[in-house]
TINUMI-507066 format. One record per residue (C-alpha): residue in one letter; residue number from 0; x, z, y. Coordinates in pm, whole numbers, always signed. Layout:
N
+------+-----+--------+--------+--------+
: code : pos :      X :      Z :      Y :
+------+-----+--------+--------+--------+
:    A : NUM :      X :      Z :      Y :
...
+------+-----+--------+--------+--------+
END
This chain:
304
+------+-----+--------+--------+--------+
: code : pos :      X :      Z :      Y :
+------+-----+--------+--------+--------+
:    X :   0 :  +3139 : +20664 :  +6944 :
:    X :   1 :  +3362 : +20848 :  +7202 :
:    X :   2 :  +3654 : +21046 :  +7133 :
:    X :   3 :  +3654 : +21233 :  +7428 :
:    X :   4 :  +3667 : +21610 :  +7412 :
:    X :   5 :  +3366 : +21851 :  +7407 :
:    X :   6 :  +3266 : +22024 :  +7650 :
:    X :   7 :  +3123 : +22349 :  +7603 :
:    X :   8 :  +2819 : +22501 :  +7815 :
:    X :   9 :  +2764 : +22828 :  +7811 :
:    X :  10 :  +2463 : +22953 :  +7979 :
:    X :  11 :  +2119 : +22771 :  +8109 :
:    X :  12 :  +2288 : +22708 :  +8431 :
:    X :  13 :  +2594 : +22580 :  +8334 :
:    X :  14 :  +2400 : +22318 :  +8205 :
:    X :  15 :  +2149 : +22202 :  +8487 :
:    X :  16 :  +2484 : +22178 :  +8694 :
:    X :  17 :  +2675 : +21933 :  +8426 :
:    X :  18 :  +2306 : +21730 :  +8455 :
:    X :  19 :  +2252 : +21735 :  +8798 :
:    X :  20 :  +2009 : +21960 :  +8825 :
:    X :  21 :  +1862 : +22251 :  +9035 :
:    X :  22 :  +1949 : +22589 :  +8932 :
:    X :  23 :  +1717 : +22691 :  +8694 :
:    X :  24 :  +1440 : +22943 :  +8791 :
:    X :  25 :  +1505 : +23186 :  +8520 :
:    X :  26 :  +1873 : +23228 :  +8376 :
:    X :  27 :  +1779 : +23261 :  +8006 :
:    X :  28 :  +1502 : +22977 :  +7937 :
:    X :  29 :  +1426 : +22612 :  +8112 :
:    X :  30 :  +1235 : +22318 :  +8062 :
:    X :  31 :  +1423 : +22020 :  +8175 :
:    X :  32 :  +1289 : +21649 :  +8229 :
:    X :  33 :  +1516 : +21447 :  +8099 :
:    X :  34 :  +1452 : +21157 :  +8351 :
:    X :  35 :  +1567 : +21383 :  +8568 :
:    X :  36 :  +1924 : +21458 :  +8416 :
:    X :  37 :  +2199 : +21270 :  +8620 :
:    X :  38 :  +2535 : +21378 :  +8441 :
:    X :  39 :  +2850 : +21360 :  +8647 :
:    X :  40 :  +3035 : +21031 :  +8691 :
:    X :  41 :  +3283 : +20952 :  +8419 :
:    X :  42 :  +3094 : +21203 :  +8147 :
:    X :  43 :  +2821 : +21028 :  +8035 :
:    X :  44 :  +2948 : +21000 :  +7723 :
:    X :  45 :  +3065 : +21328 :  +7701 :
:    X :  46 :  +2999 : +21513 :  +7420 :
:    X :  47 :  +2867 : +21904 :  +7444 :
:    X :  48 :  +2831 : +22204 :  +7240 :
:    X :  49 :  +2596 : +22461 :  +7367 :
:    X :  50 :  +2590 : +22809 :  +7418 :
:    X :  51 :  +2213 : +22866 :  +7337 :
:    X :  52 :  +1910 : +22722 :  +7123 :
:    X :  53 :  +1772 : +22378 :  +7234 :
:    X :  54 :  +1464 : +22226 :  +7135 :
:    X :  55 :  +1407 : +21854 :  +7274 :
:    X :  56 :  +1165 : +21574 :  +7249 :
:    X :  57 :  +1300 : +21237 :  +7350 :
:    X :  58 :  +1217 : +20859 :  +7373 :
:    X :  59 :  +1330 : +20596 :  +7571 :
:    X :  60 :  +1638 : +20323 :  +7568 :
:    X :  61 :  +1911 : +20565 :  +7398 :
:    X :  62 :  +2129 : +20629 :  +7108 :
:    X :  63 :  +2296 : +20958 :  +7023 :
:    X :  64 :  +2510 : +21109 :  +6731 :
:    X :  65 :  +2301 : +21403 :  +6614 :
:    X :  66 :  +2517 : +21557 :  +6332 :
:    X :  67 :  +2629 : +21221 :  +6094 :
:    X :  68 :  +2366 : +21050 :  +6170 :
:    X :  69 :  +2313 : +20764 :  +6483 :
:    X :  70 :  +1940 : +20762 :  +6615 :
:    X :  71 :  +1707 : +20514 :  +6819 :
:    X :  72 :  +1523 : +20734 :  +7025 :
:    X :  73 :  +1312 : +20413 :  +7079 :
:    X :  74 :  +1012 : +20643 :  +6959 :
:    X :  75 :   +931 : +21040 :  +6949 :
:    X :  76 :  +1200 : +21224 :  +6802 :
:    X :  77 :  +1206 : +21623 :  +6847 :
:    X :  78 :  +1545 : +21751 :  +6728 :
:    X :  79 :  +1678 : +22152 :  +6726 :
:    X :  80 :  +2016 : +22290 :  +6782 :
:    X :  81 :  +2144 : +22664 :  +6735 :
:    X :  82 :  +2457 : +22767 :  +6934 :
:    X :  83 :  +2766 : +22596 :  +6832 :
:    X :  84 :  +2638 : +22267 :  +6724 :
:    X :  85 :  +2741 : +21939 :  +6841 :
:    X :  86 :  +2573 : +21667 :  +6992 :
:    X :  87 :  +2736 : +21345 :  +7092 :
:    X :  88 :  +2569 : +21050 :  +7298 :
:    X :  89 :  +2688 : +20745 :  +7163 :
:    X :  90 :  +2676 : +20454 :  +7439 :
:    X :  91 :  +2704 : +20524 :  +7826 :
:    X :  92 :  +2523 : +20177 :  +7867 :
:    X :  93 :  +2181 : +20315 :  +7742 :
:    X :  94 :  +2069 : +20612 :  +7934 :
:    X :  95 :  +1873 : +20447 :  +8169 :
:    X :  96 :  +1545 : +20437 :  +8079 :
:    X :  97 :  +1433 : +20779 :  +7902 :
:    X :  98 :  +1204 : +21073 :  +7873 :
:    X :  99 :  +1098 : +21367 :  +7713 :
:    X : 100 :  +1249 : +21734 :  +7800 :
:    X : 101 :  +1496 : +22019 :  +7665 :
:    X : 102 :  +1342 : +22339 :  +7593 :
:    X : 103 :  +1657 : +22578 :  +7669 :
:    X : 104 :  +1640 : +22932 :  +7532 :
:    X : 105 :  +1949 : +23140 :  +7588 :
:    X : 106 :  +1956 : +23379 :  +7280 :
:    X : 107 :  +1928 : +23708 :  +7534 :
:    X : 108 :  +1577 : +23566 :  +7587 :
:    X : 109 :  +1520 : +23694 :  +7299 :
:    X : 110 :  +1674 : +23986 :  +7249 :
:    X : 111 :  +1469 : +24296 :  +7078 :
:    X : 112 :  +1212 : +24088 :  +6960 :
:    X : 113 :  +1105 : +23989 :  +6597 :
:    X : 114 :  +1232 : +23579 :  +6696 :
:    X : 115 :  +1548 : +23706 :  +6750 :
:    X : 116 :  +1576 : +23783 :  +6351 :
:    X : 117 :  +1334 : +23542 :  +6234 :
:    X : 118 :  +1467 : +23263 :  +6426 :
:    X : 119 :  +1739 : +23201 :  +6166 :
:    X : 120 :  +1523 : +23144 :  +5917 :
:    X : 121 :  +1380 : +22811 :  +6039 :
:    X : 122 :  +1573 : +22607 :  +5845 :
:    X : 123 :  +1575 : +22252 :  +6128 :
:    X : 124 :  +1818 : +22496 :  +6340 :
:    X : 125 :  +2076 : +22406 :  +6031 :
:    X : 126 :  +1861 : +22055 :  +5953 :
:    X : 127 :  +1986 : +21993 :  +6295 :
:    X : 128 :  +2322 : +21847 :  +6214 :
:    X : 129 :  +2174 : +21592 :  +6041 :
:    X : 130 :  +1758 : +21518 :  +6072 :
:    X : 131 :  +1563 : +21464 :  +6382 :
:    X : 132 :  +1226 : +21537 :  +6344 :
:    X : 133 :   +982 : +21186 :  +6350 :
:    X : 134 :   +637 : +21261 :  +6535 :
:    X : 135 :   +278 : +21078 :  +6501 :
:    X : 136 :   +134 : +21095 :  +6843 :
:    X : 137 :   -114 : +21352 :  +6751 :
:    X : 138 :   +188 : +21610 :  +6661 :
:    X : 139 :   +363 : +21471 :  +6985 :
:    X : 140 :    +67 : +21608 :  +7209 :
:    X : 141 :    +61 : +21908 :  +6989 :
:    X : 142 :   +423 : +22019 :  +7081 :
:    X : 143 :   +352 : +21896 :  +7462 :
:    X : 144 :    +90 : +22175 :  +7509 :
:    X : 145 :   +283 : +22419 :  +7368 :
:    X : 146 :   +581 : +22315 :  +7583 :
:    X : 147 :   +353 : +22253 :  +7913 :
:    X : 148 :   +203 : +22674 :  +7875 :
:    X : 149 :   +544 : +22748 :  +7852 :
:    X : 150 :   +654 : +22593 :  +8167 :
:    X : 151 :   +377 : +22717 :  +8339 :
:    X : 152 :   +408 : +23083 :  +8287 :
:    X : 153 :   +751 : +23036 :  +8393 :
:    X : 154 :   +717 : +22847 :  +8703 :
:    X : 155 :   +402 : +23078 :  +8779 :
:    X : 156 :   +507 : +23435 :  +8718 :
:    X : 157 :   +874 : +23581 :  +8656 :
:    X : 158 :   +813 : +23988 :  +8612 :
:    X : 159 :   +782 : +24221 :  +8284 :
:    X : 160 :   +541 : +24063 :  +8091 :
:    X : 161 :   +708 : +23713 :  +8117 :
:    X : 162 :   +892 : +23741 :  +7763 :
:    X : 163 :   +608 : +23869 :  +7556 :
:    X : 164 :   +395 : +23589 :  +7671 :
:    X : 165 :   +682 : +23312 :  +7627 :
:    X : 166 :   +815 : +23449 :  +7298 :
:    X : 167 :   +469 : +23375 :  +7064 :
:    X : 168 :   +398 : +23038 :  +7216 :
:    X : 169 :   +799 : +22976 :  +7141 :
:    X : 170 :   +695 : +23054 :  +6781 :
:    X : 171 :   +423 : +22845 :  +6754 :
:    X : 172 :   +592 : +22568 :  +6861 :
:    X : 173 :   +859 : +22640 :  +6555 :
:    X : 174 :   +609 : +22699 :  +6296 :
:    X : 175 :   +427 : +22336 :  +6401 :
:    X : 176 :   +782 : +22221 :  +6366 :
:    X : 177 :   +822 : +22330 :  +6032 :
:    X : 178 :   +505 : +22189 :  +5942 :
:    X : 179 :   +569 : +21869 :  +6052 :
:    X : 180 :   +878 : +21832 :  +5878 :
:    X : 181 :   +730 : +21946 :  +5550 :
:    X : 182 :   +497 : +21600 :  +5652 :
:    X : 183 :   +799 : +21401 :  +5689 :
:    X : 184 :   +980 : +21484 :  +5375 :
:    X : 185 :   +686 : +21313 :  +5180 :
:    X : 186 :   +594 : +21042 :  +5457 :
:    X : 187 :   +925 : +20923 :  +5527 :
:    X : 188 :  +1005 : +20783 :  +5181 :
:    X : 189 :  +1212 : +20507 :  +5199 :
:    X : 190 :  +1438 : +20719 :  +5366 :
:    X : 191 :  +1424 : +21005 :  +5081 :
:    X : 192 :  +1397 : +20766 :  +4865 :
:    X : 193 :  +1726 : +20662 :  +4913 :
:    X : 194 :  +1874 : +20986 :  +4946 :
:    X : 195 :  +1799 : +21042 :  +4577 :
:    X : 196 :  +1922 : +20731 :  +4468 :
:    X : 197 :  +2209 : +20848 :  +4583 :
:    X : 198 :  +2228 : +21135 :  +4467 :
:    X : 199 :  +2188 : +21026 :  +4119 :
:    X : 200 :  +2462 : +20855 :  +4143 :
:    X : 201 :  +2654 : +21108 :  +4282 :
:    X : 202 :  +2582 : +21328 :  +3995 :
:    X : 203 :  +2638 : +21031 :  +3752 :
:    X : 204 :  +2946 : +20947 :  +3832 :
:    X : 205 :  +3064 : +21297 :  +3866 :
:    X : 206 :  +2997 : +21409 :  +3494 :
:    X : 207 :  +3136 : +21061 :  +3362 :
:    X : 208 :  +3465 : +21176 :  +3505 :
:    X : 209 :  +3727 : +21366 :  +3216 :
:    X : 210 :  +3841 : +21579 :  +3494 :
:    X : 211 :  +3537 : +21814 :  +3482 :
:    X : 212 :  +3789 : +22132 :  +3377 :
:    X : 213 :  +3981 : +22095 :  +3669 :
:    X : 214 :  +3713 : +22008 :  +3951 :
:    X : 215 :  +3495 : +22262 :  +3840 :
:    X : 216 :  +3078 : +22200 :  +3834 :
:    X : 217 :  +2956 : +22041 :  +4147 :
:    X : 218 :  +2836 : +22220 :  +4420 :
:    X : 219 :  +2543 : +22246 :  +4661 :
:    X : 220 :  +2778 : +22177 :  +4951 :
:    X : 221 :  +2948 : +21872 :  +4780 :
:    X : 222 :  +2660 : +21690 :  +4722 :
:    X : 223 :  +2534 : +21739 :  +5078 :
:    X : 224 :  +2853 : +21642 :  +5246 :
:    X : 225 :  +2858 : +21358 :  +5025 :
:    X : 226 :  +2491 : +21265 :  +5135 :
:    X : 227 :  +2584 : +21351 :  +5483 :
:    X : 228 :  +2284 : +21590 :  +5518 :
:    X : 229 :  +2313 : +22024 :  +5540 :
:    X : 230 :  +2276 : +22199 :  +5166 :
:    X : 231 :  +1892 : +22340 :  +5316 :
:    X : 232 :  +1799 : +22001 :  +5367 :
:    X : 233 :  +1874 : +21850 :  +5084 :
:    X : 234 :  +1743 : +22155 :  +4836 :
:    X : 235 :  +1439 : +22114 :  +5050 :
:    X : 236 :  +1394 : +21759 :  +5036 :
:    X : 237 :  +1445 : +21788 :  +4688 :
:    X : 238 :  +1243 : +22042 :  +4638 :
:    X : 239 :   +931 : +21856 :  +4831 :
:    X : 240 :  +1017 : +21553 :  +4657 :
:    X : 241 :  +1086 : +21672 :  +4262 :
:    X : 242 :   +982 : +22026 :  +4210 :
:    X : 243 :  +1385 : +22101 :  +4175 :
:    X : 244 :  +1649 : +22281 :  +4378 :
:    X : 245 :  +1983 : +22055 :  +4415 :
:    X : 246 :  +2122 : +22340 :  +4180 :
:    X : 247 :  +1832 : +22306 :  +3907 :
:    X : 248 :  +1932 : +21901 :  +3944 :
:    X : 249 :  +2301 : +21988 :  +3947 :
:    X : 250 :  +2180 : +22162 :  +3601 :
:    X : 251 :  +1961 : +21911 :  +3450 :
:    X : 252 :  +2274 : +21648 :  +3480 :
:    X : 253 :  +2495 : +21894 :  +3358 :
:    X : 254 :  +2271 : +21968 :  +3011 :
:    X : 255 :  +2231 : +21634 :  +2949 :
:    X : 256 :  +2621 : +21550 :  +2961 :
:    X : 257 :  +2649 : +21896 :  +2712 :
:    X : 258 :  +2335 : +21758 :  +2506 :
:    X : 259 :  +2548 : +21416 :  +2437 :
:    X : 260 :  +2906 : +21587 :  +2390 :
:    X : 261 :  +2751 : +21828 :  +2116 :
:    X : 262 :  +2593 : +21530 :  +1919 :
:    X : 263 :  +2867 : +21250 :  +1936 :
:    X : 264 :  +3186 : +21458 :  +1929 :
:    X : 265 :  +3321 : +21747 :  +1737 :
:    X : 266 :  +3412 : +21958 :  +2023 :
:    X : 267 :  +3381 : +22319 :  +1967 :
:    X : 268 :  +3145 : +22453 :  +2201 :
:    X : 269 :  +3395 : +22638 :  +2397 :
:    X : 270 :  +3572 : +22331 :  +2457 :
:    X : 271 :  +3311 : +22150 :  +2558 :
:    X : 272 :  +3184 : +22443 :  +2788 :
:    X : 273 :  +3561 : +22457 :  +2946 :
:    X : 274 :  +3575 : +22052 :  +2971 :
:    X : 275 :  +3235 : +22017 :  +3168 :
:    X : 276 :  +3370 : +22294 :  +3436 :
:    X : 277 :  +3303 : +22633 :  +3311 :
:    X : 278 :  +3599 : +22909 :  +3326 :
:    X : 279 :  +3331 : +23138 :  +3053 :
:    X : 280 :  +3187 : +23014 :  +2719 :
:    X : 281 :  +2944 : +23230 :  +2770 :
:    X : 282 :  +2777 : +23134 :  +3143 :
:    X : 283 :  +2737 : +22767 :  +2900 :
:    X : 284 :  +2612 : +22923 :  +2661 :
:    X : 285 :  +2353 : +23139 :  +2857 :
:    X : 286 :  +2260 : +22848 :  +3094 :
:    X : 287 :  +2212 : +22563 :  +2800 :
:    X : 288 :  +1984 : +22829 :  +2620 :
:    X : 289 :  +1789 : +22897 :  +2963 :
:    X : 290 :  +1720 : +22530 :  +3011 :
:    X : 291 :  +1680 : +22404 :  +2650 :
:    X : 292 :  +1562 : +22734 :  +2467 :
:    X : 293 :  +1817 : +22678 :  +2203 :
:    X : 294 :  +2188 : +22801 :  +2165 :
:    X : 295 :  +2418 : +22493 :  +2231 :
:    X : 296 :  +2547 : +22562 :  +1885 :
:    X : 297 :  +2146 : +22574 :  +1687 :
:    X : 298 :  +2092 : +22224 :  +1889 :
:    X : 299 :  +2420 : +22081 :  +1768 :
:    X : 300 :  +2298 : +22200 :  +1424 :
:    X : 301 :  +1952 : +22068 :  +1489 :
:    X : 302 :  +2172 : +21686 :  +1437 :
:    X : 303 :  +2234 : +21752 :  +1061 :
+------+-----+--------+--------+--------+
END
C-alpha cells in the first residue's frame, strides 16, 4: 500500500488531465474509459480524493484500496464515492490490462433538482468506504445501458434540456444499484456470514468485560470500525440478514448479560444497571421492560 500523499481533484477536468485525458466535453459530468486513463509518470500509485460523485464499473488485472478493504477487480465490481472519500490503488505493477468506465458527476450538475437532496440518501455513497458492489452479468448489461444513454445525450446534444434528460436516467441507474446490493447482502453469504461471526464475538467479549461502567454500552460506530465496514452497512446487512438493527443486537446482548446478573448475583438493580454502562436506573429499567415485558426487578422475582 503506498504512503504517498493524496492528491485532491477538484473538478471533472482536473481529473481527465491527472489521467491523461481530453478535456471533457461538459465541465460538470463525464464518462471516462478506463483503458483509456494514462496517469502521469511517477503517480500511479497515487492516491486521490475527489471533488465530486463517482460511479465506476471495473474489471481487469488490478487491485485497489477502496475504504479498508483490498479488491480483485478480476470480475465486475461497480463501486460509488461522494466527495471527500478516498480511494487508493494498491500496486503500480497491475494497471495494465483493465476496463470499465467512471461516471463523473460534479455536484453543480445537479443543482435545483430533487437528486441533489435525495442523493444522500442512497446509502452505497457511505457503503463506499468499505463494499464494492459484485454484479451477475445480467445486472452488468443493465447498468451499461443506462450508462451508454447517458453518454450519448451528452456527446449528442449540450443545450437546456441536457440536465433534465441526464438527471432521471442518473437515478435509475442508483435505484438498480440499490437493488442489487439488497441481492448481494443475501447472495454473498460467506462473506456476511462472517461478518456476524464476528460480530458476535465482538459483542461477547465486550459484555464479559467488568469495565462496562466505565466504557459505557457499545455503540453503532464501534462495532463497525471494529468490523471495518460504515454503521449503514452493517445495520443494513444486519437488518437483511436477521430482522435486527446493530442497536436492537447491541440490545439483545445487553438483556441477556442483565437477565444472568439478576439471577446469579445479588446486585441491586441499580447497580447492575450502572455496571453494564448505564449513567440512569431508569433508561435500564425502561429498556429491559421494552424487550422482556417485565420490570428487571418482577423477573428477578420471577427466580424465587
Amino acid at each position: 500500500m503506498t504512503n504517498a500523499k493524496p492528491v485532491r481533484i477538484k473538478s471533472i477536468s482536473e481529473f481527465h488531465q491527472f489521467n491523461g485525458l481530453p478535456a471533457p466535453e461538459h465541465p460538470l459530468i463525464s464518462i471516462v474509459d478506463y483503458a483509456k486513463m494514462k496517469r502521469i509518470a511517477g503517480q500511479e500509485d497515487t492516491p486521490v480524493i475527489f471533488g465530486y460523485y463517482t460511479i465506476s464499473l471495473k474489471r481487469g488485472v488490478s487491485k485497489m484500496f477502496y475504504g479498508q478493504q483490498e479488491y480483485d477487480f478480476d470480475e465486475g465490481l461497480m463501486y460509488f464515492m461522494a466527495p471527500g472519500q478516498l480511494l487508493r490503488p494498491s500496486n503500480s505493477q497491475n494497471h495494465l490490462q483493465r476496463s470499465g468506465w467512471l461516471l463523473l458527476i460534479h455536484p453543480d450538475f445537479l443543482w435545483n433538482t430533487p437528486l441533489a437532496k435525495k442523493i444522500g440518501q442512497y446509502e452505497f455513497f457511505d457503503y463506499s468506504v468499505n463494499e464494492a458492489l459484485f454484479l451477475s452479468e445480467k445486472e452488468e448489461k443493465t447498468v451499461n445501458n443506462i450508462v451508454d444513454n447517458i453518454r450519448q445525450e451528452y456527446h449528442t446534444n449540450i443545450d437546456k434540456f441536457t440536465q433534465d434528460i441526464i438527471i432521471p436516467q442518473i437515478e435509475t441507474l442508483l435505484n438498480y444499484s440499490e437493488r442489487f446490493y439488497q441481492r448481494q447482502f443475501i447472495t454473498r453469504k460467506i462473506t456476511n456470514h462472517s461478518i456476524l461471526n464476528q460480530l458476535e464475538t465482538i459483542l461477547n467479549e465486550y459484555f464479559s468485560e467488568d469495565d462496562l461502567a466505565l466504557k459505557g454500552l457499545p455503540t453503532v460506530q464501534f462495532l463497525a470500525k471494529d468490523l471495518n465496514v460504515s454503521p449503514k452497512y452493517l445495520s443494513t446487512l444486519l437488518k437483511v440478514l436477521t430482522g435486527q438493527t446493530a442497536l436492537q443486537h447491541i440490545h439483545e446482548k445487553l438483556i441477556e448479560k442483565a437477565k444472568q446478573m439478576l439471577s446469579t448475583t445479588d446486585l441491586s438493580v441499580s447497580e447492575i444497571a450502572y455496571q453494564l454502562g448505564f449513567e440512569y436506573p431508569q433508561s435500564f429499567n425502561k429498556l429491559f421492560k421494552n424487550k422482556t415485558k417485565l420490570s428487571p426487578l418482577a423477573f428477578r422475582e420471577s427466580f424465587n
